[in-house]
DRENLOTI-536307 format. One line per 5 residues: number of its first residue (from 1); for each residue x, y, z of C-alpha. Coordinates in steps of 0.02 Angstrom, whole numbers, plus 50000, padded with zeros to 5 digits. Each point is the difference from the previous one (the first is absolute). Last residue first. Example, Ala and Ser with C-alpha at 12.3 -4.5 7.8 and 13.67 -1.06 7.14 Angstrom:
% DRENLOTI-536307
2) 50684:49947:50357 ~ 49931:49828:50033
//
This chain:
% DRENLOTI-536307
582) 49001:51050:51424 ~ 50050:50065:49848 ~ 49987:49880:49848 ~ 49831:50073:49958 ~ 50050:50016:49825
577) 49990:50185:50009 ~ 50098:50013:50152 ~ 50135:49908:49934 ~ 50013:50109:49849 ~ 50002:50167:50106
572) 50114:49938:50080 ~ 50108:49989:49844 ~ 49973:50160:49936 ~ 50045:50074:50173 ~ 50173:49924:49992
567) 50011:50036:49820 ~ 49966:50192:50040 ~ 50126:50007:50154 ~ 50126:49954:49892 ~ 49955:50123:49883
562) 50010:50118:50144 ~ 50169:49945:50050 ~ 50060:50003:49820 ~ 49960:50152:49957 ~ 50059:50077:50165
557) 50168:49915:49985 ~ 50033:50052:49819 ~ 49933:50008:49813 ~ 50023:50160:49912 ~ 49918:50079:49874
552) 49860:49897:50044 ~ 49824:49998:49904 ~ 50057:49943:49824 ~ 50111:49856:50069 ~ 49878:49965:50132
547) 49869:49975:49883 ~ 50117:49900:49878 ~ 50073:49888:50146 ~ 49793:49979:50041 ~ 49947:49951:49834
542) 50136:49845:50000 ~ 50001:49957:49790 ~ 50182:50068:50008 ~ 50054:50114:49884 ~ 50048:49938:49804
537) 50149:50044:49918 ~ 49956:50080:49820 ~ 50166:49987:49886 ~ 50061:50168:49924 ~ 50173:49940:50005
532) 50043:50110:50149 ~ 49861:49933:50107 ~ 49810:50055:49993 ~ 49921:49981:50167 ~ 49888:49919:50130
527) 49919:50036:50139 ~ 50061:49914:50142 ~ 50182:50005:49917 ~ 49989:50189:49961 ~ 49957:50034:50193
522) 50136:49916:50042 ~ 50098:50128:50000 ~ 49924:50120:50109 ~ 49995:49851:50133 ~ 50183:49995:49986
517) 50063:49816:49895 ~ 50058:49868:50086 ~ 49872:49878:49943 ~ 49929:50071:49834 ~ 50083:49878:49903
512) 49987:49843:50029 ~ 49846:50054:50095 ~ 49922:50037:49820 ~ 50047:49825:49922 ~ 49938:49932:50150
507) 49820:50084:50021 ~ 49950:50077:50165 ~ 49938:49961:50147 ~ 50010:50130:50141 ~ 50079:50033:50138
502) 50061:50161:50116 ~ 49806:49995:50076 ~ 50041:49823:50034 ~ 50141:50046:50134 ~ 50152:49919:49928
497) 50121:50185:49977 ~ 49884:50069:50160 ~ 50080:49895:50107 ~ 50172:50118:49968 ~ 49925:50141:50112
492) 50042:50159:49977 ~ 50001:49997:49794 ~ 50091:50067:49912 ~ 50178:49925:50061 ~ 50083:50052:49821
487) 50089:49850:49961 ~ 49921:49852:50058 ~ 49848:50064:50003 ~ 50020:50045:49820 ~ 50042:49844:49968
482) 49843:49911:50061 ~ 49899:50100:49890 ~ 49854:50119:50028 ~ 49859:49898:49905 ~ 50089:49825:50056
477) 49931:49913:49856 ~ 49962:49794:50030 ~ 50016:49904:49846 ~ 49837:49972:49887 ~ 50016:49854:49839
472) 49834:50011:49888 ~ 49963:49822:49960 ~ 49837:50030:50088 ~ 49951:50137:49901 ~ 49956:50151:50086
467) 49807:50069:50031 ~ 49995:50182:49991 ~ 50001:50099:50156 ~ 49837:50119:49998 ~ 49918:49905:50163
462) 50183:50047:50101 ~ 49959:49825:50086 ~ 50147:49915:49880 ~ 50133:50113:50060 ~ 49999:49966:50188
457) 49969:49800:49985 ~ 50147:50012:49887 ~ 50099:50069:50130 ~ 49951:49912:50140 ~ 49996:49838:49903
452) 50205:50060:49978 ~ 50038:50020:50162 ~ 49911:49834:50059 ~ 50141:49912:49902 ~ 50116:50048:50113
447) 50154:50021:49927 ~ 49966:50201:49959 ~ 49991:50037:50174 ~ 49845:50071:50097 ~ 50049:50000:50170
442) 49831:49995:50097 ~ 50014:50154:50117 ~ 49798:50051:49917 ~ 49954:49841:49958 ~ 50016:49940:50183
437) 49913:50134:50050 ~ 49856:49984:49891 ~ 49960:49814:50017 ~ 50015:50032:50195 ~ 49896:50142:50014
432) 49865:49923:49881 ~ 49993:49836:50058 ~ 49995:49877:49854 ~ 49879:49867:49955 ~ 50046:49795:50012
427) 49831:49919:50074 ~ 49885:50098:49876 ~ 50118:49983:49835 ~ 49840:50053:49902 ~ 49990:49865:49854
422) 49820:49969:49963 ~ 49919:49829:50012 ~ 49981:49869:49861 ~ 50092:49852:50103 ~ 50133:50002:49883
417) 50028:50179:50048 ~ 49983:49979:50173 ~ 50143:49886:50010 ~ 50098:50079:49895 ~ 49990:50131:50144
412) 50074:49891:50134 ~ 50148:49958:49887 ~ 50008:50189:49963 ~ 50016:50037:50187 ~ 50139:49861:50030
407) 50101:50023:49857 ~ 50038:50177:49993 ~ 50136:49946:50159 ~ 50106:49910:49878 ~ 50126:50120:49955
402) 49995:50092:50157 ~ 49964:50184:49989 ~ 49840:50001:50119 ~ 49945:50181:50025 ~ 50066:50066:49819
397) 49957:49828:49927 ~ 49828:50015:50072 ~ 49960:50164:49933 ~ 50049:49945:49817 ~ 49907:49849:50003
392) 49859:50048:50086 ~ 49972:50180:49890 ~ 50039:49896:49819 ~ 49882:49864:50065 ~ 49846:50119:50035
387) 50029:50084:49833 ~ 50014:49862:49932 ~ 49835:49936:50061 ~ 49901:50129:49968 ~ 50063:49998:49818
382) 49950:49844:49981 ~ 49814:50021:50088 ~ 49972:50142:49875 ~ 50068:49902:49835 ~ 49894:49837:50058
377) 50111:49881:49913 ~ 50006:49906:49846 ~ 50048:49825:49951 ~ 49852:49975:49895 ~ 49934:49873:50127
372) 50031:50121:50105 ~ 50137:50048:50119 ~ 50000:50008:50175 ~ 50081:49850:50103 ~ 50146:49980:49858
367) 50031:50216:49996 ~ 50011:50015:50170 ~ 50149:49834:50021 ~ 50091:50080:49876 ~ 49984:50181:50067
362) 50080:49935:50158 ~ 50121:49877:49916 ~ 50081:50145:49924 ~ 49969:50101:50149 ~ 50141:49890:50093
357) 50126:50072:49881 ~ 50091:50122:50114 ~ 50018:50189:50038 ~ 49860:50037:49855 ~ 50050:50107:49845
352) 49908:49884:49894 ~ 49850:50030:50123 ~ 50005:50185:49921 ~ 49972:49931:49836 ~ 49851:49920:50040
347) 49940:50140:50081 ~ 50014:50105:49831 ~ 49925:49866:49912 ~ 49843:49980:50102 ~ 49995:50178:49973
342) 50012:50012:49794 ~ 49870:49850:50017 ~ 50042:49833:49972 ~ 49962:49860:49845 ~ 50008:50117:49865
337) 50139:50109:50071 ~ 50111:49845:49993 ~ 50149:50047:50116 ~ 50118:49870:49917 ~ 50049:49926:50150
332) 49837:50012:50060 ~ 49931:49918:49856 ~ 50115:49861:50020 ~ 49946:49985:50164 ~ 49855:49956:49968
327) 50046:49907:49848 ~ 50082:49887:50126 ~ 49867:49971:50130 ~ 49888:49944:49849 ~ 50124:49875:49951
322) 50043:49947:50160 ~ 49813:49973:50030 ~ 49971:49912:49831 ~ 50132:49871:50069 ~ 49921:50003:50186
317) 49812:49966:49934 ~ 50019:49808:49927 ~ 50055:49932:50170 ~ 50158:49885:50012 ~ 50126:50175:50027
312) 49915:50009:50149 ~ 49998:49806:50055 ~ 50201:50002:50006 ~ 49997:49822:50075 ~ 49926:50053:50132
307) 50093:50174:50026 ~ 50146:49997:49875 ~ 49920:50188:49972 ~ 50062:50049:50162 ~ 50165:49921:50019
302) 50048:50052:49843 ~ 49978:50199:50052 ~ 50064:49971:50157 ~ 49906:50013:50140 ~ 49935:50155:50088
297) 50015:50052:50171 ~ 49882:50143:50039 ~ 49876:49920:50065 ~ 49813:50088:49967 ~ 49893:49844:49967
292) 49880:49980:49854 ~ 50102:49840:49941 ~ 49919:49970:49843 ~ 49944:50173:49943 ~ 50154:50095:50081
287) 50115:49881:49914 ~ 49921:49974:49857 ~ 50002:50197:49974 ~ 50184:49997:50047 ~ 50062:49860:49894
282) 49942:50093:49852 ~ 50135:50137:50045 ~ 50136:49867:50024 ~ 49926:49929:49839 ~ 50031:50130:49905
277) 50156:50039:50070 ~ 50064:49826:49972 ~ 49956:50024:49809 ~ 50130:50167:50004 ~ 50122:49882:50080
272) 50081:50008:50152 ~ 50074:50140:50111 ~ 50017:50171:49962 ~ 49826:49981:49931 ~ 50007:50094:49803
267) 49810:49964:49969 ~ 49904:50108:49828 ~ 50101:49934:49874 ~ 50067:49821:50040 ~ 49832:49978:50056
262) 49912:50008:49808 ~ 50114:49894:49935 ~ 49969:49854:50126 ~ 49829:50034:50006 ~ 50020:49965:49792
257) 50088:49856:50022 ~ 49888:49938:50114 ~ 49854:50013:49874 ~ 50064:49920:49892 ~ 50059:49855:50098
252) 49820:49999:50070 ~ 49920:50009:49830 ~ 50089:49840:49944 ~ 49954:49898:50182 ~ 49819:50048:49948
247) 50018:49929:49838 ~ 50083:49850:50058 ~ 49826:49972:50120 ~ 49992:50004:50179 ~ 50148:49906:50078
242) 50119:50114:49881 ~ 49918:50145:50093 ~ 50040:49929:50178 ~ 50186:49941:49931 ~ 50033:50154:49930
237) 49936:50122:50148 ~ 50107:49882:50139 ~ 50156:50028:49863 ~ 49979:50177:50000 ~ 49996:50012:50206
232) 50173:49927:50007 ~ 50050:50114:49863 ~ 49909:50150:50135 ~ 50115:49945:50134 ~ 50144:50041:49888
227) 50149:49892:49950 ~ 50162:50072:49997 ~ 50051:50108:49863 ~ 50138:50017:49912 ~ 50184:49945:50106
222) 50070:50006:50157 ~ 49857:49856:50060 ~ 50092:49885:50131 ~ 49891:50050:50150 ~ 49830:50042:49887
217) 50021:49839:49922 ~ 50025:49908:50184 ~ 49845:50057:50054 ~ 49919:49965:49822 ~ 50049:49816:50035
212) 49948:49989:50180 ~ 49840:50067:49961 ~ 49969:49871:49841 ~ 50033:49863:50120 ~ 50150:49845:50048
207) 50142:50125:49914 ~ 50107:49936:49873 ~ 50147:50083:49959 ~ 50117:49964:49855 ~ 50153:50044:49981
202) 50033:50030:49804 ~ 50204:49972:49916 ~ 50052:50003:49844 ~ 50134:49880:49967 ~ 49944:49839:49955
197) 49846:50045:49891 ~ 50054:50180:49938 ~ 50186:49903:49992 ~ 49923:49849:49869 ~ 49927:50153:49895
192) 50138:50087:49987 ~ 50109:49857:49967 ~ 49896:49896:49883 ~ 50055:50126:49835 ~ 50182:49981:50051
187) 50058:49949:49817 ~ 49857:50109:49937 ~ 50071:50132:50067 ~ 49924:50160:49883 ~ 49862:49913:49898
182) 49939:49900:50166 ~ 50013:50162:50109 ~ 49909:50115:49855 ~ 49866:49862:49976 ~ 49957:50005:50208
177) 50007:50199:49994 ~ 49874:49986:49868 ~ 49908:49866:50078 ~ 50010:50097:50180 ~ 49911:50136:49896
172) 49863:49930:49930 ~ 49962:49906:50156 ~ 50004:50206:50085 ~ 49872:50068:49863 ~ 49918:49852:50020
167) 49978:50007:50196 ~ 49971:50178:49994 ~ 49840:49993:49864 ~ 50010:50035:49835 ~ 49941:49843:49916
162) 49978:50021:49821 ~ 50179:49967:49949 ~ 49958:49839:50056 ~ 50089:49910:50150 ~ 50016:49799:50009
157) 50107:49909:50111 ~ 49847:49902:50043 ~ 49963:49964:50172 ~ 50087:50142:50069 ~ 49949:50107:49869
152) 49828:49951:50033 ~ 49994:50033:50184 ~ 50089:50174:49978 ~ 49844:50017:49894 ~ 49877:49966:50107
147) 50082:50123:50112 ~ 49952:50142:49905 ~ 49857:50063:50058 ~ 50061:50037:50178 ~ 49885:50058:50120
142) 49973:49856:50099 ~ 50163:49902:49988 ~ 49967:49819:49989 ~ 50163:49951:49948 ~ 50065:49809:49980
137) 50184:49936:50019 ~ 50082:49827:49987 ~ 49901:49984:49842 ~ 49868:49868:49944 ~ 49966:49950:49864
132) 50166:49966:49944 ~ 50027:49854:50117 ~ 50176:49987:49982 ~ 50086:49833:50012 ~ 50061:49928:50197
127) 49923:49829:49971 ~ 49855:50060:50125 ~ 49977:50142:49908 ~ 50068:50164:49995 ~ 49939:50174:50012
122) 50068:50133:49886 ~ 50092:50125:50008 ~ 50164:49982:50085 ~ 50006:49799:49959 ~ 49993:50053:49836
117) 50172:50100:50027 ~ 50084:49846:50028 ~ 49905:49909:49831 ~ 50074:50118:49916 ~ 50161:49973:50089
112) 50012:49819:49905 ~ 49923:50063:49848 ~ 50160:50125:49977 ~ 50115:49882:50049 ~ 49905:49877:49896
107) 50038:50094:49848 ~ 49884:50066:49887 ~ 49958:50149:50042 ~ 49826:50093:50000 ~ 49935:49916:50174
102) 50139:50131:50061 ~ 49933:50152:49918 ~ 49823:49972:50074 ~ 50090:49946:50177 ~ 50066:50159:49990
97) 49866:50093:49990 ~ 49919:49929:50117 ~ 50108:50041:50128 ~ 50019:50165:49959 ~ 49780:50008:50019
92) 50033:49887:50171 ~ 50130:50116:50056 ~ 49886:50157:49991 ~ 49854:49925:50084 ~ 50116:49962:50140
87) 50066:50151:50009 ~ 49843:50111:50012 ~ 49906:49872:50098 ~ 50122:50012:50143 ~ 49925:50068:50141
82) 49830:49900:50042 ~ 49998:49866:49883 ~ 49841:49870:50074 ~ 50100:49824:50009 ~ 49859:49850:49954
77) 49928:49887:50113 ~ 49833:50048:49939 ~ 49963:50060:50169 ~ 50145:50131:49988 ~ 50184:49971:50040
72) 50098:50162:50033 ~ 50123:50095:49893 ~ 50139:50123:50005 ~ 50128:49976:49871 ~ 50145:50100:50028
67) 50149:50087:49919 ~ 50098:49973:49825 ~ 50182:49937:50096 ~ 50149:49960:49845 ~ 50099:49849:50085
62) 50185:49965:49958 ~ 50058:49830:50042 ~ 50005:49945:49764 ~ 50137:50138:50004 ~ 49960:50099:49835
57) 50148:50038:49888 ~ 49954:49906:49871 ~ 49851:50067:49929 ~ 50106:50145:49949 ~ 49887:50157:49957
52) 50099:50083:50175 ~ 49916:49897:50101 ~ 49852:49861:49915 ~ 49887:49951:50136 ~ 50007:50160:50106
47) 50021:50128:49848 ~ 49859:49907:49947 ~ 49887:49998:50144 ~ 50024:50190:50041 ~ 49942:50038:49797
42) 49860:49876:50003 ~ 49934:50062:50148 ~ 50040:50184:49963 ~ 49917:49963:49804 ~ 49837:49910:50089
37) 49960:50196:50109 ~ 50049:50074:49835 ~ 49869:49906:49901 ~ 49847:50017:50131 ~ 49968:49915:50163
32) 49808:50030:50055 ~ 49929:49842:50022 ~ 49824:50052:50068 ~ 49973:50037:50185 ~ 49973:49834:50121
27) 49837:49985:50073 ~ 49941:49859:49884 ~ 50159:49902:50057 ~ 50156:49943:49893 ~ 50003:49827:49994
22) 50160:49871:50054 ~ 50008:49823:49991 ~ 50172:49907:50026 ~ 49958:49842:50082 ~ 50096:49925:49867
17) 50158:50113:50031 ~ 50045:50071:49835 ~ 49966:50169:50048 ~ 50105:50020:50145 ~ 50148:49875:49979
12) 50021:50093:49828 ~ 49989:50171:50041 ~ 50127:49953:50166 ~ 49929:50006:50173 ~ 50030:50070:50146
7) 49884:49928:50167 ~ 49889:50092:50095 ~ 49844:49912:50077 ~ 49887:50101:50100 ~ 49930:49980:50153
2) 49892:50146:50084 ~ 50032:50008:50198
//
């Protein structure tokens, strides 16, 4: 069992403890507090310290609690801030700013708990005086310009008008709030201080190893954002390109920003960070290239790139690779007609509309073991391939619905691809009776998420479909409505209602209102119309709701058995044309 050491702790016995010697890691995320995140500190500490504006009503026994401080002990002997670095960062800046007004005054009171808060900054001596050279707290943050400057003002006191940065914009304002306490009680002007450093109250936690201390972040963590695998990743990166040259260390922080910026718009994991997913879909192609074995358990994601020391992310390829995997993606996301083909971007779209997210990794791990040196890809061979993937993955989760039962065939497939061969899903094909009976009494419901890849599977191989935007929001239409059913008892047999050939994808805004509508009625909202106020209200971009709102005066039970019938076929015929048909 992990030992740590808990043990409360006032702001004064904390900091001014001579072992006291805290740094803010490489991996950590940039200081991030702004103005009204410092005017609720000061604001709760205040009406703690000073109740009711009357300094002397505070009972000296009361105890104002700030949180944790989770830290381990690194090889330097020094305590790594793993929760916490917000708030202590924060009290060290209002610390410092009152030990500037403080050194001010003349009297020795005022020297005397000077010297007090000192002890809070600043290392000491042997004979117990400030070393101010060197400060109880250091940051190394990777990505974080500014922290050279938090240094300085510590050091210093000093903050120029020039300097724009958090931790001066915040210094500047704990001195104003600092002047306005002196100017305003200046007969209790040590109080507030004195009862920050008495009163306020930290518990520490220090954990014997880095694990055990993000463990026990992501346990206590309520608040913001825990750590990410991929921060622990950054700070591997920094210190590998700061080993190289400081130039190369600069172009990596750039350049991480930028991936950073770049993920947050095209990855929205349900889980994790938008980094994480890139690597989780990196970790894949390593995975099948290193490993080249088909198991289906996987570790974690830090677990697999702390590998030997984390020897991946120690090789000069796997930061251009993330990059390159990235804009990829990117240009998926943003369905870059100059990169893919009108049809490579229609069956891209289609595997947006998947049942689950394995094909992510999939294409990932297909486009890493094929590209060019240019980054391109053999537009025939791609667009074999998805249309290979789109049939597997879609027949398999009709036959095997289980969340995680893709994994096995595709694991045994990524296999192939790293390996340069072609992806036919030999050992995992489909029996055609089978595969089409079980489709065919399969209940189609709109919470399954195969209902919808059904769907806009269906509407995407009309060749004359136009391609949708991605962003483009479809709900589920019920072509003869739900409601009806309800009421009128049209049709014999109340299956039909989420049979696929009663389904269809169509846009939200237009389901909104369309959905209970008679068939004759929602003709207008398929195709469009002019309202009352002369506005133009856009049909749906779905070809085949406009077909079959221009070809059926009615829509019923034999339309929508036969169309039913239709997809059924359609998709067959799909399997069979891959050669996924035993």
């Amino acid at each position: 069992m992990s030992k740590l050491n808990v043990d409360q702790k006032n702001i004064y016995e904390l900091l001014s403890d001579r072992k006291a010697d805290y740094i803010i890691p490489d991996y950590q995320r940039p200081y991030a507090w702004d103005e009204d995140n410092c005017q609720t500190l000061w604001d709760d500490i205040f009406s703690f310290a000073i109740p009711d504006n009357d300094a002397t009503k505070f009972d000296t026994s009361d105890e104002y609690f700030l949180g944790s401080i989770v830290t381990f002990e690194n090889d330097k002997k020094q305590q790594e801030v793993i929760d916490g670095q917000q708030r202590l960062t924060t009290f060290m800046l209002l610390l410092r700013a009152f030990y500037d007004r403080f050194t001010q005054m003349q009297d020795q009171d005022s020297k005397d708990f000077s010297e007090r808060i000192a002890s809070c900054i600043w290392k000491t001596n042997e004979t117990g005086k400030p070393d101010k050279e060197h400060l109880k707290i250091d940051s190394v943050v990777a990505t974080d310009k500014d922290k050279d400057e938090f240094l300085s003002i510590l050091k210093t006191g000093i903050v120029t008008n020039e300097q724009t940065s958090t931790y001066a914009n915040n210094f500047r304002f704990f001195l104003e709030k600092v002047d306005n306490f002196i100017n305003n009680f200046s007969k209790f002007s040590e109080k507030l201080p004195a009862r920050i450093l008495n009163n306020c109250i930290l518990m520490p936690i220090e954990a014997e190893s880095q694990d055990t201390a993000l463990r026990i972040f992501s346990t206590l963590n309520d608040r913001g954002l825990p750590l990410s695998d991929s921060d622990i990743f950054k700070a591997q990166f920094y210190q590998y390109y700061k080993q190289k040259s400081e130039d190369d260390r600069d172009e990596f922080i750039k350049d991480w920003k930028k991936l950073e910026e770049t993920c947050e718009k095209i990855f929205h994991p349900i889980t994790g960070t938008p980094m994480d997913d890139l690597f989780t879909r990196y970790m894949y192609f390593i995975r099948a290239k290193r490993d080249n074995n088909k198991s289906t358990t996987t570790e974690s994601l830090r677990r697999f790139y702390e590998r030997d020391k984390y020897s991946v992310l120690k090789q000069d390829d796997t930061f251009e690779n993330l990059k390159d995997l990235a804009q990829f993606w990117e240009d998926i996301t943003d369905q870059n007609s100059e990169r893919f083909s009108l049809d490579i971007l229609k069956k891209l779209f289609i595997l947006n509309y998947a049942p689950n997210s394995m094909w992510n990794y999939f294409i990932s791990v297909y486009y890493m073991a094929n590209r060019n040196k240019n980054g391109d890809l053999n537009a025939k061979e791609f667009k074999i391939f998805l249309d290979r993937t789109i049939a597997f993955i879609w027949g398999y989760a009709i036959i095997h619905p289980g969340v995680n039962a893709l994994r096995t065939p595709l694991f045994a497939e990524m296999l192939n691809i790293v390996n340069l061969n072609e992806v036919t899903f030999s050992e995992f094909k489909f029996n055609k009776e089978k595969t089409r009976s079980t489709i065919v009494i399969y209940d189609f419901k709109n919470g399954r998420p195969i209902t919808k890849s059904m769907l806009a599977l269906h509407m995407m191989l009309n060749n004359e479909q136009v391609l949708p935007k991605l962003s483009q929001q479809f709900d589920i239409e019920h072509i003869y409505p739900k409601k009806r059913q309800e009421n009128e008892k049209g049709l014999s047999d109340n299956k039909q209602i989420e049979s696929l050939g009663n389904k269809a994808i169509l846009e939200k805004r237009i389901n909104i209102r369309a959905s209970d509508y008679r068939f004759e009625d929602k003709v207008k909202y398929y195709n469009g119309f002019i309202n009352n106020k002369g506005q133009r209200k856009d049909g749906t971009i779905n070809l085949e709701l406009k077909n079959i709102s221009s070809s059926y005066k009615e829509f019923g039970e034999k339309e929508i058995i036969k169309r039913n019938g239709k997809i059924i076929d359609e998709f067959m015929s799909l399997l069979n044309k891959n050669g996924l048909i035993a």
